[in-house]
FISE-474047 format. One record per residue (C-alpha): x, y, z; residue in three letters; residue number from 0. Coordinates in pm, 1 decimal. Layout:
N
         x         y         z  residuo  num
         X         Y         Z      ALA  NUM
...
***
This chain:
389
         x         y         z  residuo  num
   -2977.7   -5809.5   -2068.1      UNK    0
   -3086.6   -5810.6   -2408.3      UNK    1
   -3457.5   -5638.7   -2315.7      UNK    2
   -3229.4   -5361.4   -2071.0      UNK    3
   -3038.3   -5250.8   -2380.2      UNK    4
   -3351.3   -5200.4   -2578.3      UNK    5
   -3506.2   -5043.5   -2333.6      UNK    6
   -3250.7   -4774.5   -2276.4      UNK    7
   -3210.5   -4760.9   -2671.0      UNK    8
   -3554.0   -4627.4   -2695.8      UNK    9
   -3532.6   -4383.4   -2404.8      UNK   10
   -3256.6   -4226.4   -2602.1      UNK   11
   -3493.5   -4221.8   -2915.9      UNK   12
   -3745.4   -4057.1   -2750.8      UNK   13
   -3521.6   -3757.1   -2567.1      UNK   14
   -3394.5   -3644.1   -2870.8      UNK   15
   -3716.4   -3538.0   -3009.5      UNK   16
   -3818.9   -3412.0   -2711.9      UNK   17
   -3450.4   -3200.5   -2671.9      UNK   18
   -3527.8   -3064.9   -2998.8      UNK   19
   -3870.0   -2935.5   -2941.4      UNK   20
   -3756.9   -2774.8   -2617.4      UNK   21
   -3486.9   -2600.0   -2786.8      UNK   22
   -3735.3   -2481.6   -3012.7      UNK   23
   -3997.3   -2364.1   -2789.1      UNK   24
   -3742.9   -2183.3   -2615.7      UNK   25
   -3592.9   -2017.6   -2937.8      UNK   26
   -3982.9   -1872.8   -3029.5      UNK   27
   -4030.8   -1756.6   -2674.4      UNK   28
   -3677.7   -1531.9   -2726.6      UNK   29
   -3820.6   -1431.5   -3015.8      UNK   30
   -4117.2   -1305.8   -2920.1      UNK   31
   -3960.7   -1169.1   -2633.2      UNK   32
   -3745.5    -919.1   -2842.5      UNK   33
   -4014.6    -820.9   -3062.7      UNK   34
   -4274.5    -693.9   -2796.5      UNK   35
   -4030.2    -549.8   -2587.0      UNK   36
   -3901.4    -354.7   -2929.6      UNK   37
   -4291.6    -255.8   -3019.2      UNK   38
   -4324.1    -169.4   -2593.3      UNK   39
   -4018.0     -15.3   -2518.0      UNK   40
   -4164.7     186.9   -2225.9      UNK   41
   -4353.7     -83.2   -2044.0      UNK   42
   -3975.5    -236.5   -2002.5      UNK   43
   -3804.2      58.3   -1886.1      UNK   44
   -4056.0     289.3   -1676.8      UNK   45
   -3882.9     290.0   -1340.1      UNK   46
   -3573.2     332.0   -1503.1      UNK   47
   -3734.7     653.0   -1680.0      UNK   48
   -3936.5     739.0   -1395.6      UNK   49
   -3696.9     739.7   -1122.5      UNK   50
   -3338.6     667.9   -1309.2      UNK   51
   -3285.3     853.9   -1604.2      UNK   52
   -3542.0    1089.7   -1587.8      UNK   53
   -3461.4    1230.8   -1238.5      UNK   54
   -3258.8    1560.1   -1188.8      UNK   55
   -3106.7    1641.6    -894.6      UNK   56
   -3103.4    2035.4    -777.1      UNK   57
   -3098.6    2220.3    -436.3      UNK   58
   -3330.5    2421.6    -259.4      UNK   59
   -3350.2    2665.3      75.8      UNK   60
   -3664.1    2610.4     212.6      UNK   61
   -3804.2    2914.0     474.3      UNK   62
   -3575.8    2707.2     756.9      UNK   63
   -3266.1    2797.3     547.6      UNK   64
   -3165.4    2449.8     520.2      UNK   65
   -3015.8    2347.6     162.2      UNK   66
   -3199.0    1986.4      48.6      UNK   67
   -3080.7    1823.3    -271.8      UNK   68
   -3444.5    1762.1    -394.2      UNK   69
   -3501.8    1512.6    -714.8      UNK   70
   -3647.8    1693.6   -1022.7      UNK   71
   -3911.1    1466.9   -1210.9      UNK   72
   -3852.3    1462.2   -1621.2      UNK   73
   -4059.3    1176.9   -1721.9      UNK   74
   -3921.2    1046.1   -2043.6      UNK   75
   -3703.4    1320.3   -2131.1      UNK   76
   -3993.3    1567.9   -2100.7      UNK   77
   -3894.7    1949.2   -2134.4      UNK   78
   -4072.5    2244.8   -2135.7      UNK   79
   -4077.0    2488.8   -2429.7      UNK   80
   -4173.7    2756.4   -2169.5      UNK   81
   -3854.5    3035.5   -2125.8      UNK   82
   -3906.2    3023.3   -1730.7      UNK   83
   -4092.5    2726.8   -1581.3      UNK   84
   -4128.9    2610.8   -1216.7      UNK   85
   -4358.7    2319.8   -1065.5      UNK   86
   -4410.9    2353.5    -742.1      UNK   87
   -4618.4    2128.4    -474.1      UNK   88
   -4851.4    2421.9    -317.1      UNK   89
   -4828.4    2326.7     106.3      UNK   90
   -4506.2    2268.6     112.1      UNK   91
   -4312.2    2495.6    -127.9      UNK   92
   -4127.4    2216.6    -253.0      UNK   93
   -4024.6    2229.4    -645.7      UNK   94
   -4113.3    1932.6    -839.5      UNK   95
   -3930.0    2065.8   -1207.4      UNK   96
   -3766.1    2440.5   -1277.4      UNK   97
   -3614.2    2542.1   -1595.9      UNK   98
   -3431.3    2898.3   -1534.1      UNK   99
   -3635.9    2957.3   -1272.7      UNK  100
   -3483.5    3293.5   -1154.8      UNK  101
   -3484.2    3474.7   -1440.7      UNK  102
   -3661.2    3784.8   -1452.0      UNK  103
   -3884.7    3779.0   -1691.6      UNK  104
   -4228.5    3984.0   -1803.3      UNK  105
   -4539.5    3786.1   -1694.0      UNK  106
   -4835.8    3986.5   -1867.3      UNK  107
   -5151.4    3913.7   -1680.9      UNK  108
   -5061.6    3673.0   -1456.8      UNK  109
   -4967.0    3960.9   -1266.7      UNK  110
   -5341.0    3994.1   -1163.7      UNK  111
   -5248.6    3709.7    -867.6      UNK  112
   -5056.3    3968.4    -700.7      UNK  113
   -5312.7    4219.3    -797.1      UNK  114
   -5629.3    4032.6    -628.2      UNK  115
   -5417.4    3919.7    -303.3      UNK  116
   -5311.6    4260.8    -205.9      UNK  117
   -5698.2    4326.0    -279.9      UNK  118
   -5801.7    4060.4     -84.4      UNK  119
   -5572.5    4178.8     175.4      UNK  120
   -5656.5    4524.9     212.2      UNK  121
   -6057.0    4571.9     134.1      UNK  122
   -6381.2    4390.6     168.3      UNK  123
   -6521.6    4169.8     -74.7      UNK  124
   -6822.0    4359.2      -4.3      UNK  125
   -6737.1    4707.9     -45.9      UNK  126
   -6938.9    4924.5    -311.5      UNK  127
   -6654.7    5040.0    -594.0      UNK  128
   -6828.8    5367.9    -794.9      UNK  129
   -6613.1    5314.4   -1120.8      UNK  130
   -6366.7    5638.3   -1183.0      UNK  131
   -6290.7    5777.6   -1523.8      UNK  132
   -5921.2    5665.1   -1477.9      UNK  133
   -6047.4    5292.1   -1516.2      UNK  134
   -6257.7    5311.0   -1833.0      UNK  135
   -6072.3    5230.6   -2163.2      UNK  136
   -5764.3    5058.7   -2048.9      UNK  137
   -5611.4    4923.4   -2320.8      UNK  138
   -5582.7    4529.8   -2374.9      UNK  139
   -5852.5    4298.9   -2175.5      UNK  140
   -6158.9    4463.9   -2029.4      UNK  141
   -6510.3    4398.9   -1945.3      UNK  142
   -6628.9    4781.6   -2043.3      UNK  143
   -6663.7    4924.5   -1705.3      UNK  144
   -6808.4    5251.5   -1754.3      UNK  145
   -6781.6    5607.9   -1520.8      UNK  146
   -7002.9    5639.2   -1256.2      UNK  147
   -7152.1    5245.5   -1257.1      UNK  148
   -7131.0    5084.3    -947.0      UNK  149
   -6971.3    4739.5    -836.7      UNK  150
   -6846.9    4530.7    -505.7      UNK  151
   -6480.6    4448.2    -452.3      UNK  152
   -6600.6    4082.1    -518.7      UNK  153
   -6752.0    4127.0    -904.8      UNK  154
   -6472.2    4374.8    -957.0      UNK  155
   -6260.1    4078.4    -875.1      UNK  156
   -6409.8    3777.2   -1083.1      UNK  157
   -6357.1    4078.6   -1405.3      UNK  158
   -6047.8    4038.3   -1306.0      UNK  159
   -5943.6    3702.1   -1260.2      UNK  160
   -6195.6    3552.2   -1498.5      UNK  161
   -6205.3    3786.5   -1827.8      UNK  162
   -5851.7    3973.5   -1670.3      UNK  163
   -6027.2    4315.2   -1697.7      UNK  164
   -5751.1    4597.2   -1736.7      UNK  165
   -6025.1    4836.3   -1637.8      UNK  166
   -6123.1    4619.1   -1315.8      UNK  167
   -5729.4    4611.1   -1203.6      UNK  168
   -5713.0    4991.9   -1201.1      UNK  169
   -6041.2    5072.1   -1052.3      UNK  170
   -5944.2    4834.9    -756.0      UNK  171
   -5617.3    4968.5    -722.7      UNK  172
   -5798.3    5333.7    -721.7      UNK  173
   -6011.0    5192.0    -460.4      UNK  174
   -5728.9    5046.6    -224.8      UNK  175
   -5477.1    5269.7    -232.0      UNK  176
   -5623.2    5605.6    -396.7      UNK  177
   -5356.2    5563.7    -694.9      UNK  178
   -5196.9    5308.5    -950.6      UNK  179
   -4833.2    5420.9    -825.7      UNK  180
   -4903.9    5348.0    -411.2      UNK  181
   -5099.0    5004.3    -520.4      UNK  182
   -4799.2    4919.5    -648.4      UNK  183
   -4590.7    4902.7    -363.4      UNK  184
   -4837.5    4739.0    -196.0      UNK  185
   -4831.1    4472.6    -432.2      UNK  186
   -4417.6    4465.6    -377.0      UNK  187
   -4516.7    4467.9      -9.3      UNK  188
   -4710.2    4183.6     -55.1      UNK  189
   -4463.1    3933.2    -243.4      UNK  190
   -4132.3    4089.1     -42.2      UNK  191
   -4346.4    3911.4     258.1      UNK  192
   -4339.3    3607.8     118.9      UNK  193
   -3942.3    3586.4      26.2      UNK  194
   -3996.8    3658.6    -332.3      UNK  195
   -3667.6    3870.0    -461.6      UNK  196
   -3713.0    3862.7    -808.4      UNK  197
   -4001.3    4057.6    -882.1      UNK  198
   -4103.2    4407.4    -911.7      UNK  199
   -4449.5    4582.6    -980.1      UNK  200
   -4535.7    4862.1   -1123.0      UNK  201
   -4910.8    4893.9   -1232.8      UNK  202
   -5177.7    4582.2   -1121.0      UNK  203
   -5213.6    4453.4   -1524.5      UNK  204
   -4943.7    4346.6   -1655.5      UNK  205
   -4911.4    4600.3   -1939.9      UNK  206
   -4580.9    4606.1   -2041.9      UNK  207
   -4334.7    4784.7   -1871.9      UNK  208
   -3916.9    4695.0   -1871.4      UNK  209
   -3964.3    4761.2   -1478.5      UNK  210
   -4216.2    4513.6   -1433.4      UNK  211
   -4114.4    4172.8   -1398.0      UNK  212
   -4117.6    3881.7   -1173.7      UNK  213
   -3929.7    3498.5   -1208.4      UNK  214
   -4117.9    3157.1   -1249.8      UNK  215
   -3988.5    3064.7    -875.5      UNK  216
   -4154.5    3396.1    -737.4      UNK  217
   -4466.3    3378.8    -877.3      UNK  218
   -4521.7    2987.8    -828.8      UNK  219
   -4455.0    3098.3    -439.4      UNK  220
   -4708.9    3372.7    -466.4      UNK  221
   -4935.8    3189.4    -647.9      UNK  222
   -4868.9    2876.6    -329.0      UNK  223
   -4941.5    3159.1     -86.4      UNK  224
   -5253.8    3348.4    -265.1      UNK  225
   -5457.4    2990.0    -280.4      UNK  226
   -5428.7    3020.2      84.3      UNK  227
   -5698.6    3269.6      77.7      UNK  228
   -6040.4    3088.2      28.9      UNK  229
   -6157.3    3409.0    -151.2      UNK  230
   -5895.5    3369.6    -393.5      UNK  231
   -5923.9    3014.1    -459.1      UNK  232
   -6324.0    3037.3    -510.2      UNK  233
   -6273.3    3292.2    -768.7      UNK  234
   -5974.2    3148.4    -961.5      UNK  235
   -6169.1    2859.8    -961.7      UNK  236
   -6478.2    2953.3   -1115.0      UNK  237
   -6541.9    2864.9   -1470.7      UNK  238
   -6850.0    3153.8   -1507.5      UNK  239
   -7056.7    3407.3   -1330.9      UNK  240
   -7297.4    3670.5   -1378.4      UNK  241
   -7236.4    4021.2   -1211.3      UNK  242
   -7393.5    4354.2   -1209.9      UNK  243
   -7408.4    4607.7   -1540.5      UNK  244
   -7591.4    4893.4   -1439.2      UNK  245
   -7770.9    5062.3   -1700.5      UNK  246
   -7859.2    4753.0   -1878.7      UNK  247
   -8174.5    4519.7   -1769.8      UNK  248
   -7941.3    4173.0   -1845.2      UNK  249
   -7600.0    4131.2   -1659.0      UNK  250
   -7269.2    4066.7   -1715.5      UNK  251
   -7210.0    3731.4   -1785.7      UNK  252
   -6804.5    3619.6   -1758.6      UNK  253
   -6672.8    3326.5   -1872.4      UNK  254
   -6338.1    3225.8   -1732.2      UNK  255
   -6031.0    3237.1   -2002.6      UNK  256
   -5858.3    2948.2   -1845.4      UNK  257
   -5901.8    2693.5   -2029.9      UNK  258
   -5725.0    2431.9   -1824.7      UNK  259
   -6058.3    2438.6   -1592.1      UNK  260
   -6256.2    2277.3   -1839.1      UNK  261
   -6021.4    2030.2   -2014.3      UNK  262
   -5812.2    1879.9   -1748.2      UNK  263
   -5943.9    1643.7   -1465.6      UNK  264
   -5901.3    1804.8   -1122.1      UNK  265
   -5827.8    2191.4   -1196.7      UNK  266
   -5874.8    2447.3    -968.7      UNK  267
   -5643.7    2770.5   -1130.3      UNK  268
   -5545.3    3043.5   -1191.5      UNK  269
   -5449.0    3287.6   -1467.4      UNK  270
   -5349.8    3365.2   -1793.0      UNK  271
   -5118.9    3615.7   -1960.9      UNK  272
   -5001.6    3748.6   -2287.9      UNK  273
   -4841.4    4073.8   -2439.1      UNK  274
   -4641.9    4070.0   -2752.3      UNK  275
   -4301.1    4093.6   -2508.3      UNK  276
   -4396.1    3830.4   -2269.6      UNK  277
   -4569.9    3629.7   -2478.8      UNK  278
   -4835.6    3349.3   -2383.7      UNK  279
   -4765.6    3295.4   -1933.8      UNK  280
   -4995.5    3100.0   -1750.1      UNK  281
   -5038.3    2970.5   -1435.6      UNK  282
   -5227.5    2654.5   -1365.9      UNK  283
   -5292.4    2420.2   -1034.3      UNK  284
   -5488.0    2159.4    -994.9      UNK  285
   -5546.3    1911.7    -681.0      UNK  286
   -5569.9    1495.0    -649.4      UNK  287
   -5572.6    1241.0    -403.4      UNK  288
   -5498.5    1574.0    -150.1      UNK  289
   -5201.2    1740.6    -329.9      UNK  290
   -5250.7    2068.5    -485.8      UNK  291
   -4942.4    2145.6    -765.2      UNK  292
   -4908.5    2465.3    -910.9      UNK  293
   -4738.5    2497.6   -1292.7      UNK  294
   -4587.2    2875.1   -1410.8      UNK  295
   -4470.8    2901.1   -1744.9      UNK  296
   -4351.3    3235.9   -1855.5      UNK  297
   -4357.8    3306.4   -2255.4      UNK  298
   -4473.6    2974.7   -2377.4      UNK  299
   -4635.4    2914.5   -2668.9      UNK  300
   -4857.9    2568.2   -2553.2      UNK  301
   -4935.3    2664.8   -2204.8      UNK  302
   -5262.8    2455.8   -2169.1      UNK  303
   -5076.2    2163.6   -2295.8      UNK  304
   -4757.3    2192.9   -2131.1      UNK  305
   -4905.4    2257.3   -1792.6      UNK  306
   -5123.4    1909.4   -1809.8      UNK  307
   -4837.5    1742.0   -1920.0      UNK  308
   -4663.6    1863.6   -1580.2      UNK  309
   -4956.9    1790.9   -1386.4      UNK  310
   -5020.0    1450.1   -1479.2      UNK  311
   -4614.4    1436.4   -1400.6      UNK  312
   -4597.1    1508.1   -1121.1      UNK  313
   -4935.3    1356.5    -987.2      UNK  314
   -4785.7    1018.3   -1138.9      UNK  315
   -4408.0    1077.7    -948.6      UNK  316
   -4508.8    1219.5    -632.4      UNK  317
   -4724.4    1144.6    -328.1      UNK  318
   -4766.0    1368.5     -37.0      UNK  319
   -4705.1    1247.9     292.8      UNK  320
   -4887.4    1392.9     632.6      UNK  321
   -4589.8    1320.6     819.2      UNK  322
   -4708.1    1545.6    1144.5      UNK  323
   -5071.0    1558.8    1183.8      UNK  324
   -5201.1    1881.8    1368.0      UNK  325
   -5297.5    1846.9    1721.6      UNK  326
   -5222.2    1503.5    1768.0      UNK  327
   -5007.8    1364.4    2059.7      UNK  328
   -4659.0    1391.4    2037.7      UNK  329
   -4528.7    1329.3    2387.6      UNK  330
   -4543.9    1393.0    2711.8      UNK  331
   -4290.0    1489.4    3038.0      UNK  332
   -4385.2    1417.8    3378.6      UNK  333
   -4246.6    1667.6    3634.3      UNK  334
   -4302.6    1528.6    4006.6      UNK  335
   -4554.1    1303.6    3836.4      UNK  336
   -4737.0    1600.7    3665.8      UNK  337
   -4804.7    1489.4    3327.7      UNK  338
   -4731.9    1795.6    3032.1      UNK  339
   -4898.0    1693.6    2653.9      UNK  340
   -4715.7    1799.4    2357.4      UNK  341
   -4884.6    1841.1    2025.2      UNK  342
   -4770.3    2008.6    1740.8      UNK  343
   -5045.6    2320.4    1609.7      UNK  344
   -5007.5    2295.1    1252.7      UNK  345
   -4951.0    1968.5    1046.6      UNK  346
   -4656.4    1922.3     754.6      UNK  347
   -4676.9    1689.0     487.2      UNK  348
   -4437.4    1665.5     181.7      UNK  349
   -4429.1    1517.3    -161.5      UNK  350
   -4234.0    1213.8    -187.3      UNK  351
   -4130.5    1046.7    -462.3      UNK  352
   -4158.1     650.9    -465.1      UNK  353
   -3746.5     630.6    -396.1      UNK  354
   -3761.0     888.1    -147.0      UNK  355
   -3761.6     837.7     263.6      UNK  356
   -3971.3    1072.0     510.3      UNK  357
   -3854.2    1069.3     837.6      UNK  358
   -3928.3    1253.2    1184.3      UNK  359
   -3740.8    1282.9    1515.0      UNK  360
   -3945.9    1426.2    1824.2      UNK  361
   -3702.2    1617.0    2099.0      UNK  362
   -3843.5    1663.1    2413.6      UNK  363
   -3635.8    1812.2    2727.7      UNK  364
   -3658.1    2050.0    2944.1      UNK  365
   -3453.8    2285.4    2645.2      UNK  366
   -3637.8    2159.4    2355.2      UNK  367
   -3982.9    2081.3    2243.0      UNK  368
   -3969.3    2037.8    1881.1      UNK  369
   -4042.4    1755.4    1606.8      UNK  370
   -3765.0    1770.4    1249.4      UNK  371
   -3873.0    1644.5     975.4      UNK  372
   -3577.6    1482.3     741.8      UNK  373
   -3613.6    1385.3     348.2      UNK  374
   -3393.2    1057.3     308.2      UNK  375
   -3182.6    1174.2     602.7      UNK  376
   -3179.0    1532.9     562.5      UNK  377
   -3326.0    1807.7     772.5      UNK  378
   -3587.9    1953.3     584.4      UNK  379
   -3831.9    2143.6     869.0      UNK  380
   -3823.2    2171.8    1234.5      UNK  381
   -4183.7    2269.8    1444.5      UNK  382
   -4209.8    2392.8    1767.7      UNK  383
   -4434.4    2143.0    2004.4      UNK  384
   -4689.4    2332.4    2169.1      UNK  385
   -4768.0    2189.7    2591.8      UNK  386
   -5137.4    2122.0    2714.4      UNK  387
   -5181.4    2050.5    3085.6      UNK  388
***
């Protein structure tokens, strides 16, 4: 009895020790605790910034005319300076960030997408341009063109796009349409096309004029549309080249203004802008892991940084998703045993962010062949299902 209560005497001896050196270890670990997460705020809230917080919510009409509430991406509180600003994913239209994106604004040079599509559109790379006197000393940006020298569409387009030759805009426009004025509404023609109602041209620079104007929406949809053309996206995407200069025994060399080519992983566009009333407009895109996102920012004053600071935004919030591949087996009905295939021609994907849901319903009857496509429930696009015997 005596040897029991000695026993249990010294068990309570040695817990208290051991109670306080818990308490302690436990009071050091809370300390430490707090102090990182003070010194690393952001490693302790990043899907709260990413995809709480930081997430807008706005709607859009996509070309099916049905409204989607689509989630707007502003990592940690990031806002652009820019006075007009969309992001936009470049297959599927969808926008990714907008700040007053319908407000007509002047857009300088970056008029010059518009100018090479409706190029691209209506004459051959190839063709031989004999410069007119009408397109030698345009004011602003030029590479010099002088009467009488010959070029092709093609080096009359990397002036352009590249060095965004004043003198190379006009003596296209001369070439397509026979005058700056009838260009013009080509260039209207062009965008109107594409669903763009906020914009108007006037002359294929971007000199200023109070008539001339487009919004960041438009031209981010223009832009979407012009990189479409393999022409176009070769050119935008080149960082130099050497083209003719007649006269002279050495060429041309051009060397590509935008600087977002050379300084940020992955860029593949497209054009910059300034006059002293629009102020510094760019547009930039760039592709990874099979997404291409186009940035517009109308009179802003860091455009090469603001536009990688999208980029890398929206590369890091959104993936997109192939959720219809193009000719691949959707279905099939049997009539009297007769098997009919049903694939779908062209393929959709979408950018997703990680909270997001991409769903697809397949209808096939004898009224309907179609696949929809809904974002977290949500119709978003419906394609017609093509038969194959």
């Amino acid at each position: 009895m005596i040897l029991r209560e000695i026993f249990l005497a010294n068990q309570i001896s040695m817990k208290k020790p051991l109670i306080v050196f818990c308490l302690c270890l436990f009071a050091l670990c809370a300390l430490t605790l707090a102090f990182v997460s003070m010194q690393h705020a952001s490693v302790f809230s990043f899907s709260k910034k990413a995809y709480g917080e930081g997430c807008l919510v706005a709607t859009d009409v996509p070309s099916n005319g049905i409204a989607v509430k689509k989630k707007i991406v502003a990592h940690n509180g990031f806002t652009t300076t820019a006075k007009g600003c969309v992001v936009m994913e470049q297959s599927s239209g969808r926008i990714l960030y907008q700040k007053n994106a319908d407000l007509h604004l002047p857009m300088a040079s970056t008029t010059k997408i518009v100018t090479a599509l409706t190029v691209l559109n209506n004459a051959n790379l190839d063709d031989v341009v004999t410069i007119p006197t009408q397109a030698c000393g345009i004011e602003g940006s030029s590479i010099y063109l002088r009467p009488g020298e010959k070029l092709t569409v093609r080096e009359l387009l990397y002036g352009l796009m590249l060095r965004s030759g004043n003198d190379c805009a006009v003596a296209l426009a001369l070439h397509v349409a026979g005058s700056v004025d009838v260009f013009a509404q080509k260039m209207n023609d062009t965008v109107n096309a594409f669903g763009c109602v906020d914009s108007n041209f006037v002359n294929p620079h971007g000199l200023h004029n109070d008539n001339h104007y487009t919004s960041a929406r438009d031209l981010a949809t223009i832009t979407c549309q012009a990189l479409k053309n393999k022409d176009f996206a070769e050119i935008i995407s080149t960082k130099s080249v050497k083209i003719s200069n007649d006269g002279y025994e050495y060429p041309r060399v051009l060397i590509n203004k935008n600087k977002l080519l050379s300084s940020f992983d992955d860029a593949d566009g497209v054009k910059t802008g300034y006059t002293k009333k629009a102020g510094r407009c760019f547009v930039g895109s760039a592709t990874r892991n099979g997404m291409q996102v186009v940035v517009v920012v109308l009179n802003c004053g860091p455009m090469f940084e603001e536009t990688a600071k999208m980029l890398d935004i929206a590369f890091a919030n959104y993936k997109n998703v192939c959720i219809v591949p193009q000719n691949k087996l959707c279905g099939v009905i049997y009539d009297k045993n007769k098997p009919t295939y049903y694939y779908c021609n062209d393929s959709f994907s979408y950018p997703i962010a990680q909270n997001e849901k991409l769903t697809r319903k397949i209808t096939l009857d004898e009224n309907s062949q179609i696949v929809e496509v809904f974002l977290d429930g949500q119709l978003i696009k419906t394609l017609q299902l093509s038969p194959m015997n």
